[in-house]
Each structure stands twice: as C-alpha cells, then as structure tokens.
N, C-alpha and C positions, 0 to 999 in steps of 0.2 A: 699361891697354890695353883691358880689358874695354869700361870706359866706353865709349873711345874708337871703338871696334867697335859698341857699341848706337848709340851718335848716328848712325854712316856707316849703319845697316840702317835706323834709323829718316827718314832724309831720302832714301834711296831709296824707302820703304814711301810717306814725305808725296808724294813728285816721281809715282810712279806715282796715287795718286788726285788728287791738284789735275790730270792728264793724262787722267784718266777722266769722262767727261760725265756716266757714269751716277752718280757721286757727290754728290747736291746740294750747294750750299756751306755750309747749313746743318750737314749732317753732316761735312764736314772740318773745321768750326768745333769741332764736339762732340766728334770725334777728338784735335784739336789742346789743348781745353782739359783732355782726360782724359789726355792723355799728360803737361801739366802740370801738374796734381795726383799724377800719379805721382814726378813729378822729383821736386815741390816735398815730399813725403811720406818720400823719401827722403835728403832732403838733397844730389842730385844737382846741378849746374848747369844753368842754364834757358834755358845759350846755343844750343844745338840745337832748341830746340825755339822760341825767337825770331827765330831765324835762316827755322827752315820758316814762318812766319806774315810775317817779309820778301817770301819766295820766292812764296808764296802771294798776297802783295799786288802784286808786280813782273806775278804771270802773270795777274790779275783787273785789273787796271791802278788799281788803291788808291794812287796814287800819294802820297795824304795822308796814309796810314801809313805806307807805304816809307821816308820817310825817317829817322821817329823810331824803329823798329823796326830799321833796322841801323846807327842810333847805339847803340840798345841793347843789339844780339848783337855791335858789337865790345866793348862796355866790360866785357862779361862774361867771366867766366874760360871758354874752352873745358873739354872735357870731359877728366878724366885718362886721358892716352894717345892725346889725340886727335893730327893731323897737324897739324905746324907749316904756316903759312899757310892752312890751309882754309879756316877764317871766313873769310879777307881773300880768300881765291878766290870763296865763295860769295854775298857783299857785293858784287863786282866783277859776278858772276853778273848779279845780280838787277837793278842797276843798269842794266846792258846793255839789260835789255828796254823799257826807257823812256827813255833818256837815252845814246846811243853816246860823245857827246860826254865826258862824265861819267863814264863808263866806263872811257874811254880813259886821263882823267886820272888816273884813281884806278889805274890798272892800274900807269901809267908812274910812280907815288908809293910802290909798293909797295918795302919795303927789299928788299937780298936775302936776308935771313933767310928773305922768305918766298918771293920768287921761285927762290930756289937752294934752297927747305928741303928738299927732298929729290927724286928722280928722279920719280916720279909729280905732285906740288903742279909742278914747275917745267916738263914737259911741258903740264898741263892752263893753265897763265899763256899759255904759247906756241901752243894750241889756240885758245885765246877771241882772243888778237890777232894771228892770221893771216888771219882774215876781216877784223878791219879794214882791213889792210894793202890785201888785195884792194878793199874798197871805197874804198880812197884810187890805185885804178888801179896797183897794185903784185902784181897776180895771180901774178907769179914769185916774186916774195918769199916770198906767201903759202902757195903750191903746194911751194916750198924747206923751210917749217917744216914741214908737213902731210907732206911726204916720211919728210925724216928724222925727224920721231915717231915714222911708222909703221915703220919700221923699228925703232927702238927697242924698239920691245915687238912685235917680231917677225910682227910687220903682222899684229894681232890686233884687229881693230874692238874688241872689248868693252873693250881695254886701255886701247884709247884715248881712251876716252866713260868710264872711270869715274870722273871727277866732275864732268868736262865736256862737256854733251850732244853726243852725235855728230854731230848736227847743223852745229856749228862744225869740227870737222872737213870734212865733205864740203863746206860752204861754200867752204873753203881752196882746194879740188884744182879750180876752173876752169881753170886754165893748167898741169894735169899732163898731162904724158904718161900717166900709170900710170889716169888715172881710167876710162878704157874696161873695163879689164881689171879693177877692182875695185867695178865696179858692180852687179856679181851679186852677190857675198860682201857689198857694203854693202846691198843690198837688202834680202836674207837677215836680214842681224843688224837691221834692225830692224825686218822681220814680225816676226820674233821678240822682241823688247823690245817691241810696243806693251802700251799706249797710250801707256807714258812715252818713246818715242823719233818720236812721231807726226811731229816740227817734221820730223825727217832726211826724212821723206816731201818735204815740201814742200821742204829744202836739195836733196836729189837733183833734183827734178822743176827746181829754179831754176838747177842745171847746166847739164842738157840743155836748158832752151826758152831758156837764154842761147847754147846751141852752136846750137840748130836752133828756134827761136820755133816751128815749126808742124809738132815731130817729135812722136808720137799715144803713145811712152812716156813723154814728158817731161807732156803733156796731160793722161794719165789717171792720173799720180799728182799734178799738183796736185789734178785734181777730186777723188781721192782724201782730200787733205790737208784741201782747201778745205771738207769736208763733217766734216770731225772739228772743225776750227774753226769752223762756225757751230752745231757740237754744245755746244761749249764757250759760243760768245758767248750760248746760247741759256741753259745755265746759269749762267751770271754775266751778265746783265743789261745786257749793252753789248758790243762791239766788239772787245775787248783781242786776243783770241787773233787775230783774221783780222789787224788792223792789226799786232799785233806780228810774225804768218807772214810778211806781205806784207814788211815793214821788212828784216826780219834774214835772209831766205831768198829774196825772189823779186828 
C-alpha cells in the first residue's frame, strides 16, 4: 500500500513540474533519472516512473518515444498496492494527447477489471470519455456522465480530477444545466492547483467562447491559458502544448 501511495505522490509531484515552464526539461530529465536510481537501488518497480517519462513525452509531443515507453510501463509490474487499472488509465491518458482516435480505441478495449476496478479508476475511465462523446456531437450524454460523477463524490472538484485532469471534466459540462452555477467553485479549484490544472483554464474559457464566442470572461482566460502555453512551447522547443490546448479544449 505504501508503495502504491509513493508512485500516486510521485506522478502528481512529475504532472505539477512537466506543467511548470519554470522547470527546464533538462532538469525534469535529471529528476526523473534520480528518481530511477532510487527505484532501481531499492529494488522497487520502474513502472511509475516509465509511466511519468510516457506522460512527459505525450505533453512535449515525443511522440517517438511515447509509443515504446507505454509498451514498456504496461508490461511492468505496477507498484504493491497500487490501484487496479491506473497504468491502463494513465496509458489511455497520455495517448489522448496525440492521438483521440487511439485513445478511444484503447479506452473501449479496456477489460472491466479495469474499468469497474474500483469507484474512483471507473469514475476517472468515464471522465476522459465524456468529452469525447461531446465532440462526436453527443453534449447530453456527455454532460449525463459529468453530472452524475459529480455527484458521486459529492460535487467536490478535487474528487473528481484526482487522476483525471479536471480539465476533462469541465470539457463534459457544455450542455449542462448545472455549469453556470459551478463555474465559480471550478475557477477557484484550479487558481488553486496551478500550474498542474492550467489545461482547465483553457476547458473553461472553450465553454463559454463556445456559449458566447465574444463573452470578455470566456476571452481573458484563454489569453490567460494561451500565455502559459507558449511558456511551455517556449520550454520544449516546439508547439506541443498550444496545439494540444487548442485540440482538447477549445
């Protein structure tokens, strides 16, 4: 259980700096190879930490390691005590950021081991493909699962971003009723999570300029967004973060 506790802190710890500009990539590289010497010195598993070097190539857009890197964190034993299905969530994750298509597939192949593995893994399966659903013109559907999550976990934003950025959540709720009223509270939680919840800037702001194209709150948080992604494009050397904001959110 231990284990399984250090991997989830540590791929929050990796998700908040690959989401900080200030961190060159040179030095995530340096993080990531001293965190595997630490595994590898202990006799720990090294799927947590191949999994964050996936994640890190999905959000630089590495798409010529991405693929061998989450051949390699599934065939690894997760961590003891980790959660059934995560890898296969966080594989699913990554893929999404380059490939929707691919995503989709891999989501819909998932057994239910790992989709039913437990209340939290089988909410966050249902977060990530509600915005699909919405971008296949199915906004009630989407808005339907985005509902009753949040209820679930007693309509607690943090609950419901904890392993799946919040971002896909708010993507969902274009065709709710309830999103008026919970756009303060989502605001809120993720001032409060930046840098790692920046994308939800830009899913909120891709709400409203989809209800009102030339409403001036929906405006000033993409410009908002728009300027932490080319903080980001500026530290990784290309593109990845504004093309993937623009793809997934706007």
């Amino acid at each position: 259980m231990l284990l399984g506790l250090f991997a989830d802190s540590f791929a929050i710890f990796a998700e908040s700096v690959f989401s900080s500009p200030a961190y060159p990539l040179e030095r995530i590289h340096g993080l990531l190879d001293a965190h595997e010497r630490f595994v590898r010195d202990n006799g720990f598993t090294l799927q947590p930490v191949v999994n964050s070097r996936a994640l890190l190539a999905a959000r630089v857009g590495d798409l010529a390691s991405l693929e061998s890197l989450l051949a390699d964190s599934l065939e690894l034993l997760p961590p003891e005590g980790a959660r059934v299905g995560l890898p296969e969530l966080r594989a699913v994750l990554a893929v999404g950021r380059s490939d929707e298509t691919t995503a989709k597939a891999l989501l819909e192949a998932l057994p239910e081991s790992v989709t039913h593995a437990g209340d939290d893994i089988g909410r966050n399966v249902d977060i990530f493909r509600a915005p699909l659903l919405r971008r296949e013109g199915r906004g009630a559907d989407a808005a339907a699962i985005a509902e009753r999550v949040f209820e679930e976990v007693e309509r607690d934003p943090e609950e419901v971003a904890y392993y799946t950025p919040l971002a896909y959540f708010v993507s969902a709720m274009d065709a709710s009723d309830q999103f008026d009223a919970l756009l303060e509270p989502l605001e809120e939680a993720v001032r409060d999570g930046m840098p790692i919840t920046w994308e939800s800037l830009a899913a909120i702001a891709g709400v409203l300029l989809r209800r009102d194209p030339s409403g001036r709150h929906g405006k000033a948080l993409l410009a908002e967004a728009t300027a932490h992604a080319e903080a980001l494009d500026r530290r990784n050397g290309n593109t990845a973060a504004s093309d993937q904001m623009r793809e997934l959110w706007l």
